[in-house]
N, CA and C of each residue as an Amber inpcrd file, in Angstrom:
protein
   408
  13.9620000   5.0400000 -10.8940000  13.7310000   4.5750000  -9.5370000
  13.2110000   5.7090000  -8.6410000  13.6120000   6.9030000  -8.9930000
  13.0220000   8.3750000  -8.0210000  12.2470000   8.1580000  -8.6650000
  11.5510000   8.2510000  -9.4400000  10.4500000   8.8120000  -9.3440000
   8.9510000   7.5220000  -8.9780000   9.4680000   6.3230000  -9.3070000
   8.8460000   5.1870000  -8.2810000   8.4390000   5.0340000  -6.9970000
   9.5560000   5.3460000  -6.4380000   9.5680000   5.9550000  -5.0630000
   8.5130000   6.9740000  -4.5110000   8.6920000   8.5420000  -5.2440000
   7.8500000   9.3250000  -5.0970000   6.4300000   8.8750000  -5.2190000
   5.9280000   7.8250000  -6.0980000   4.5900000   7.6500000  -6.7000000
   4.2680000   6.8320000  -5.3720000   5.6430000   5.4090000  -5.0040000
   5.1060000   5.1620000  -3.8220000   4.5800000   4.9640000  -2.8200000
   5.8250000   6.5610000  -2.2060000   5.5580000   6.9880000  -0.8820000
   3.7950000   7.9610000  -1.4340000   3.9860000   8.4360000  -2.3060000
   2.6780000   9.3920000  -2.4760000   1.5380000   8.3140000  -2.3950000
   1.7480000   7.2630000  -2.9580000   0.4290000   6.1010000  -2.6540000
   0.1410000   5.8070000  -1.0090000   1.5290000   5.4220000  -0.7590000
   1.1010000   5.2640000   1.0310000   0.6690000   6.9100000   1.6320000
   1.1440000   7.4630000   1.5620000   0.7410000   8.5700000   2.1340000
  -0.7430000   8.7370000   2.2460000  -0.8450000   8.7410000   1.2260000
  -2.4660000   9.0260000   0.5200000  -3.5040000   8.1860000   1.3440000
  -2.8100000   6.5260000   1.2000000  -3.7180000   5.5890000   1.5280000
  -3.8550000   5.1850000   3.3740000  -2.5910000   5.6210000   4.0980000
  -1.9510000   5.0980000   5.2190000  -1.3360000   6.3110000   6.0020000
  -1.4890000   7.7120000   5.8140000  -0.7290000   8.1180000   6.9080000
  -1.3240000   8.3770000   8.1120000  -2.3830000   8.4210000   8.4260000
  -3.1030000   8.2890000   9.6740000  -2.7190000   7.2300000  10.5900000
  -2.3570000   6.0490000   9.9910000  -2.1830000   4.9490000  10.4540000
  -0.6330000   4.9460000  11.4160000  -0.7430000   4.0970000  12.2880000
   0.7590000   3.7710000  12.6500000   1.8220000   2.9340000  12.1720000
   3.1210000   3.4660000  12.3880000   3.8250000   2.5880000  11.6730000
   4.0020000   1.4240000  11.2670000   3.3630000   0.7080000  11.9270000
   2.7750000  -0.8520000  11.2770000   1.9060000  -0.6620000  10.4960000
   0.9220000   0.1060000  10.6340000   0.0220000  -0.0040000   9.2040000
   0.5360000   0.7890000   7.6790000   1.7890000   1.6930000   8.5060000
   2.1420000   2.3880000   6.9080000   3.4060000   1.0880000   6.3100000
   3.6510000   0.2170000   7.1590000   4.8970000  -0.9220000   6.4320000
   3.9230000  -1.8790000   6.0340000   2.5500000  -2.2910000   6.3270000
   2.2790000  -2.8700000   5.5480000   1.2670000  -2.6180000   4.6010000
   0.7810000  -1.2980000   4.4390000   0.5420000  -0.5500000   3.0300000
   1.8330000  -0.8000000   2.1190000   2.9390000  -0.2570000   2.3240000
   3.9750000  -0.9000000   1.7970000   4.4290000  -1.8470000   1.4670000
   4.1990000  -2.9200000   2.1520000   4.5820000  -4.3210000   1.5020000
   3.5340000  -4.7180000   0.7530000   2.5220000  -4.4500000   0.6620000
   0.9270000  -4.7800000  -0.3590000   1.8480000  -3.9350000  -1.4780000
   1.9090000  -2.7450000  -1.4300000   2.6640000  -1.9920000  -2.9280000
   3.8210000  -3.1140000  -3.6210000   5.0800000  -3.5670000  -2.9640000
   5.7150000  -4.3190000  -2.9810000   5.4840000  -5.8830000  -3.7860000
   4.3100000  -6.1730000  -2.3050000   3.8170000  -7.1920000  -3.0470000
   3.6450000  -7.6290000  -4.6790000   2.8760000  -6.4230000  -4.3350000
   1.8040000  -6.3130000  -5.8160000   2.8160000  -6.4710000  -7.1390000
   3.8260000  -5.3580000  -7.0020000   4.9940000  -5.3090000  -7.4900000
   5.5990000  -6.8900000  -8.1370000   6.1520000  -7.5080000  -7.1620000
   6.5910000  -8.7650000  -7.3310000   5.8800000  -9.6240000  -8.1010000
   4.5610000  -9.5750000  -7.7190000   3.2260000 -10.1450000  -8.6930000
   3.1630000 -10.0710000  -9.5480000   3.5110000  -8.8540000 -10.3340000
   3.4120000  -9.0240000 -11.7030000   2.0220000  -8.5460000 -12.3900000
   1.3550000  -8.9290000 -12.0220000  -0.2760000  -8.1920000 -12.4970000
  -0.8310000  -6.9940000 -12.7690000   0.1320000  -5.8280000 -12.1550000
  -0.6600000  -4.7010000 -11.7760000   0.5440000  -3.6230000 -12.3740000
   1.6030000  -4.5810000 -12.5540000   2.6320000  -3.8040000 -13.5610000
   3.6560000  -3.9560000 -13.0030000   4.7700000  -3.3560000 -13.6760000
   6.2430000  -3.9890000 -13.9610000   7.0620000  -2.9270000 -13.0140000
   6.8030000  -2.1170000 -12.7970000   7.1000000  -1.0870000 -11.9850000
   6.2990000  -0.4740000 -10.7900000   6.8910000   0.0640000  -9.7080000
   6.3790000   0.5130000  -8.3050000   5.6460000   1.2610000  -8.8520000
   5.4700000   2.6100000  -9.6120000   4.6040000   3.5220000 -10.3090000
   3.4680000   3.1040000 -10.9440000   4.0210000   2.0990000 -12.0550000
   2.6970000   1.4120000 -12.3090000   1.9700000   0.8420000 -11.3910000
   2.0170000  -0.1100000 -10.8590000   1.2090000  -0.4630000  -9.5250000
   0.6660000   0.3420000  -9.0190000   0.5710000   1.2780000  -8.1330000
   0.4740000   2.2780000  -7.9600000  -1.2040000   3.3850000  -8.5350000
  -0.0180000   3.3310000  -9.7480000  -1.3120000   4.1490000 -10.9860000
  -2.0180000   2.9950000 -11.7170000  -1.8100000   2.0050000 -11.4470000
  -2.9270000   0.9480000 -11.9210000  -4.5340000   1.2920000 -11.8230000
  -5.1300000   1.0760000 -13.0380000  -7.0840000   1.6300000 -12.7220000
  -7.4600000   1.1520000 -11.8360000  -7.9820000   1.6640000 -10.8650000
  -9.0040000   1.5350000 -10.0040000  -8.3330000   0.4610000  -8.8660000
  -7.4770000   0.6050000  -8.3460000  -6.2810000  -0.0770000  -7.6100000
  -6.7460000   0.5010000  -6.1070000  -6.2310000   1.4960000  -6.5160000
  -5.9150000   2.4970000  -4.9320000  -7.0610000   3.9500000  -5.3840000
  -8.0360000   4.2640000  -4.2470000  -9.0050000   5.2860000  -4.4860000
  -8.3730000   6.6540000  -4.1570000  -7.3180000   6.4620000  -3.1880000
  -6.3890000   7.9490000  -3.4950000  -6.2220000   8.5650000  -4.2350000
  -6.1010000   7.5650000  -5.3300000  -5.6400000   8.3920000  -6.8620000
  -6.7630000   9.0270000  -7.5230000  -8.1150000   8.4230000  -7.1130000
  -9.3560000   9.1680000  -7.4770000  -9.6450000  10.5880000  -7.5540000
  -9.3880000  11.1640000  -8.3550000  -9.3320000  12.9860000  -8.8640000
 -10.4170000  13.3220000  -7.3620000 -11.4840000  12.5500000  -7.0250000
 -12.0340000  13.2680000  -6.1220000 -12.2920000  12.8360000  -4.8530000
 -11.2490000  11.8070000  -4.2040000 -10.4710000  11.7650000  -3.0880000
 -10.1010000  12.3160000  -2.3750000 -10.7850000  12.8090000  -1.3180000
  -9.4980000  14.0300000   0.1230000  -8.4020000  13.3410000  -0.0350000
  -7.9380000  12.4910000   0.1690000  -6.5300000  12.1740000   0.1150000
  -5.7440000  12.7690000  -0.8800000  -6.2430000  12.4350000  -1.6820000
  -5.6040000  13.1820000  -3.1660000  -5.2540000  14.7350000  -2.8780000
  -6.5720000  15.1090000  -2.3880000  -6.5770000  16.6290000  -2.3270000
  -5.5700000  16.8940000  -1.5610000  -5.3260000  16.3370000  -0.1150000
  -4.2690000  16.6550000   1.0770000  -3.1360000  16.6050000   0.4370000
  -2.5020000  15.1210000  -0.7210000  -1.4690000  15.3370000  -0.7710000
  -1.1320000  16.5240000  -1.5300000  -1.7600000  17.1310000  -2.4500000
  -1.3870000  18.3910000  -3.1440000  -0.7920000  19.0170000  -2.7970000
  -1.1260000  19.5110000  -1.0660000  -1.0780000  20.7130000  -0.1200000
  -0.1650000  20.2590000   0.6070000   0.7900000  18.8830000   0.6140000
   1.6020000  18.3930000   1.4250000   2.7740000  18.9740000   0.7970000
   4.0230000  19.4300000   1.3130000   5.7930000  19.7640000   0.9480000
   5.9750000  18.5320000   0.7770000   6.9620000  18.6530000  -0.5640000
   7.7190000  17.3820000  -0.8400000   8.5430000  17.1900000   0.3630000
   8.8140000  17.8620000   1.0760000   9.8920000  17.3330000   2.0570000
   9.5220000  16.6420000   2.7350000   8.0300000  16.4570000   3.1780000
   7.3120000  16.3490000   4.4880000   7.7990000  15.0430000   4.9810000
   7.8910000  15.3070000   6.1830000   8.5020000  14.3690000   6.8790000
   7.7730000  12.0050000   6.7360000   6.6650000  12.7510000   6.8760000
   6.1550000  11.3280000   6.6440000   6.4990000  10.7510000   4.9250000
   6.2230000  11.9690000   3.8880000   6.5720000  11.0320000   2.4330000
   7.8830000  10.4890000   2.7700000   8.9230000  11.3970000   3.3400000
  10.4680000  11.0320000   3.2080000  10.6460000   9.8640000   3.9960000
  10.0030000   9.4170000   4.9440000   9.6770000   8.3620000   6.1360000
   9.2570000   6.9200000   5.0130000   7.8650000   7.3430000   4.2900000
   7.5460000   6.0510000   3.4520000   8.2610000   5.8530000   2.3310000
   9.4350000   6.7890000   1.6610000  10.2120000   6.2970000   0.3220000
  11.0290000   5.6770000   1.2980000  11.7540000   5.9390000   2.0660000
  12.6940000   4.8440000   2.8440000  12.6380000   3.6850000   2.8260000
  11.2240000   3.8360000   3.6940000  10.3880000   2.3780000   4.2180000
  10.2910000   1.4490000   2.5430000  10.2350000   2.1290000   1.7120000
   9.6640000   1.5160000   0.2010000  11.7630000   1.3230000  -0.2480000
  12.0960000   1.8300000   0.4690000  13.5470000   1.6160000  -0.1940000
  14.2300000   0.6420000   0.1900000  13.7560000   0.6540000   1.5420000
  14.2620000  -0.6990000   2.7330000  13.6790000  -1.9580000   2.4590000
  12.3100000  -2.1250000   1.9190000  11.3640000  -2.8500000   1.2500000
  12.5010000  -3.6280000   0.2240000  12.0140000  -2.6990000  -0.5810000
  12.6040000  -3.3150000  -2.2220000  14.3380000  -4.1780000  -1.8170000
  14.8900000  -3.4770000  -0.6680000  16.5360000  -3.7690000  -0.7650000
  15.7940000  -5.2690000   0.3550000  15.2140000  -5.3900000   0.2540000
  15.0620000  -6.4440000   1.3320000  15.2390000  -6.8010000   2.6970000
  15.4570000  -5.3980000   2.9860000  15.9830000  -4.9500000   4.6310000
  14.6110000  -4.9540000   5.7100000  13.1050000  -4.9980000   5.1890000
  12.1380000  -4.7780000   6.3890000  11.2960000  -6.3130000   5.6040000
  10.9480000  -7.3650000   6.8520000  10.0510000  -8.6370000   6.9900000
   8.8700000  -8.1700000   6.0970000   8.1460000  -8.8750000   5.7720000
   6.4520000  -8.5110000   5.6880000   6.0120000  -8.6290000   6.4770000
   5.3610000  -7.7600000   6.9480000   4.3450000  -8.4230000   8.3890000
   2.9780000  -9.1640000   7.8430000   2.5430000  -8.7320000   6.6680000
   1.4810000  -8.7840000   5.9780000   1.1950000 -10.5090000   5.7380000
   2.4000000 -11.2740000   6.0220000   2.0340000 -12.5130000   5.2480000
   1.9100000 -12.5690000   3.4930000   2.5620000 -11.5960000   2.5790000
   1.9520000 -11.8860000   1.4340000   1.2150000 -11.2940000   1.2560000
   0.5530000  -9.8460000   1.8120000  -0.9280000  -9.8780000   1.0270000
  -0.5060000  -8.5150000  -0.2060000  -1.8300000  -9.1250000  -0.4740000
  -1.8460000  -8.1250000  -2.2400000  -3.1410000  -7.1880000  -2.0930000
  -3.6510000  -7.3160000  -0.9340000  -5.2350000  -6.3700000  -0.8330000
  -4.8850000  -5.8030000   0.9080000  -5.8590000  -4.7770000   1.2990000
  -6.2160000  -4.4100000   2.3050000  -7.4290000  -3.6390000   2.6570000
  -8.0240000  -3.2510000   3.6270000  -8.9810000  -2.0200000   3.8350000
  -8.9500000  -2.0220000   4.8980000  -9.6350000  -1.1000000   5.0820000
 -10.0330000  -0.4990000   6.8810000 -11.8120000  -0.3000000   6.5830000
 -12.0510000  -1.5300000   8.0500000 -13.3580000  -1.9960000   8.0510000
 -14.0110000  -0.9860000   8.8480000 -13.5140000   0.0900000   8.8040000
 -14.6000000   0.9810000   9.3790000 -14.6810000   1.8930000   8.6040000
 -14.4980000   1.9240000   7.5450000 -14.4610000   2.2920000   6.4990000
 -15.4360000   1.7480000   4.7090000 -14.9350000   0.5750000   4.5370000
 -15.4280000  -0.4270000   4.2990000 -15.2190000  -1.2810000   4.0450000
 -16.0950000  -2.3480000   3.4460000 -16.3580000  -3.6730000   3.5800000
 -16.1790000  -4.1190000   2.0150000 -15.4360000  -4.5640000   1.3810000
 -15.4330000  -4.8300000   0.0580000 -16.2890000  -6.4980000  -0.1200000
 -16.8170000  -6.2950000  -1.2380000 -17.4160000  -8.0580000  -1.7860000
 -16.4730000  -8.6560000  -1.3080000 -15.0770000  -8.7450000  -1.6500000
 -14.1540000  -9.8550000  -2.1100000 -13.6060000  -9.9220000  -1.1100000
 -14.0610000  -9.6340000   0.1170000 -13.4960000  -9.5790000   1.8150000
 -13.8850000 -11.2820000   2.1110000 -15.0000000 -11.4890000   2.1800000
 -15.1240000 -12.7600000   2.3860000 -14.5660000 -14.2600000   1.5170000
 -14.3970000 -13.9930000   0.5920000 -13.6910000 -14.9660000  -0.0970000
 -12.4790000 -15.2320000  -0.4120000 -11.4450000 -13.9950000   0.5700000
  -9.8440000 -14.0390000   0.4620000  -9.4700000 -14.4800000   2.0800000
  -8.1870000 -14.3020000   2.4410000  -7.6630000 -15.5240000   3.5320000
  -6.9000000 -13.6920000   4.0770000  -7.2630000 -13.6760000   5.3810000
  -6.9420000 -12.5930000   6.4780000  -5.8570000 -13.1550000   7.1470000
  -4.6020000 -12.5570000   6.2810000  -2.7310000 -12.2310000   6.9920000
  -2.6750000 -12.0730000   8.2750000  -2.8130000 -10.3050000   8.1060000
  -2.9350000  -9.8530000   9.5900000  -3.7030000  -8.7120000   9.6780000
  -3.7010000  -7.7490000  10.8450000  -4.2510000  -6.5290000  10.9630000
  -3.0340000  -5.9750000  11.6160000  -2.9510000  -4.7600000  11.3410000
  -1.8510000  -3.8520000  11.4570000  -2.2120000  -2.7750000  11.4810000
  -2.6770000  -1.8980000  12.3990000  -3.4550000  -0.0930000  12.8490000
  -4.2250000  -0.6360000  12.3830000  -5.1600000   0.4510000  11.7050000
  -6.6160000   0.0740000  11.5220000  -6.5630000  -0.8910000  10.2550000
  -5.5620000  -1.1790000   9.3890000  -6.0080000  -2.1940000   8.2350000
  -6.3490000  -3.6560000   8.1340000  -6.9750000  -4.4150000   7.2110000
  -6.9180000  -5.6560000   7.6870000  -6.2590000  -5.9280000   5.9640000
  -5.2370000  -6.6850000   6.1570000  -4.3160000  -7.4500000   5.0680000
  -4.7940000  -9.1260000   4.3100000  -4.6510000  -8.7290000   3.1460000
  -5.5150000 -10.2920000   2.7990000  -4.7140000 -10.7140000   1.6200000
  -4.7550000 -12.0590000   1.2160000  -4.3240000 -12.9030000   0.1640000
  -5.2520000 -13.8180000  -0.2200000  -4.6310000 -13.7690000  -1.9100000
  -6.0940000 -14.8630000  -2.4940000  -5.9870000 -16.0510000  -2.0100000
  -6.8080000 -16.8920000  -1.6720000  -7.0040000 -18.3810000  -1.9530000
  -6.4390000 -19.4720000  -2.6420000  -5.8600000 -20.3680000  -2.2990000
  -5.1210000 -21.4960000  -3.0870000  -3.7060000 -21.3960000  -3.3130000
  -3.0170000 -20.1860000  -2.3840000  -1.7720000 -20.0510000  -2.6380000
  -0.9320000 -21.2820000  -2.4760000   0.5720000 -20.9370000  -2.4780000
   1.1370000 -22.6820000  -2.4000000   1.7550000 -22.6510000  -0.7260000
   1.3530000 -21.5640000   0.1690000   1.4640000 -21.0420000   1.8480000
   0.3700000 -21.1750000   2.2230000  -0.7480000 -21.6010000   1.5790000
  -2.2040000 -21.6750000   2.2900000  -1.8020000 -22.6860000   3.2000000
């Protein structure tokens, strides 16, 4: 479970710490999500390190690079394993509606933006779920 956590918070970090605390809980609940889903693997880590999932993990990512240079202590990872701890125990809502995707449109624009159903927006992200769910 530590070390889930760590992979985590190191995913949100990576993907969300610029963002405000609404956008780093629902980077988090997309991890979560995903989690529950089943698809992307059986564990928070796997998810996570799933191919081509999250571009953080991309060897040639600034994000990647920053977290290198980040202290394990640092205040924001220790902030998002919480948030991922409070998650999993069932203690923080989704704000997300469900979603299993996100981006920041100033950033970019993925194909599969138009053909999924927009949750919410939360800081700069916009949160999405597939089509045909049984909450559509």
């Amino acid at each position: 479970m530590a070390f889930d956590l760590q992979i985590g918070a190191a995913t949100a970090f990576m993907e969300a710490s610029g963002e405000s605390l609404e956008g780093q809980r629902g980077v988090c609940h997309v991890l979560i999500n995903r989690l529950k889903d089943g698809r992307w693997g059986k564990t928070l880590a796997a998810v996570c390190l799933a191919p081509s999932q999250f571009s953080s993990w991309d060897t040639t990512d600034p994000n990647r690079k920053r977290l290198a240079l980040t202290p394990d202590n640092d205040s924001t990872l220790t902030n998002l394993s919480a948030l991922l701890r409070g998650i999993l125990a069932g203690d923080d809502e989704d704000p997300t509606g469900g979603a299993l995707w996100y981006f920041n449109p100033s950033l970019a624009l993925p194909s599969w933006a138009s053909s999924y159903i927009q949750t919410a927006k939360l800081g700069n992200q916009v949160f999405y779920k597939e089509p045909g769910g049984t909450d559509d």
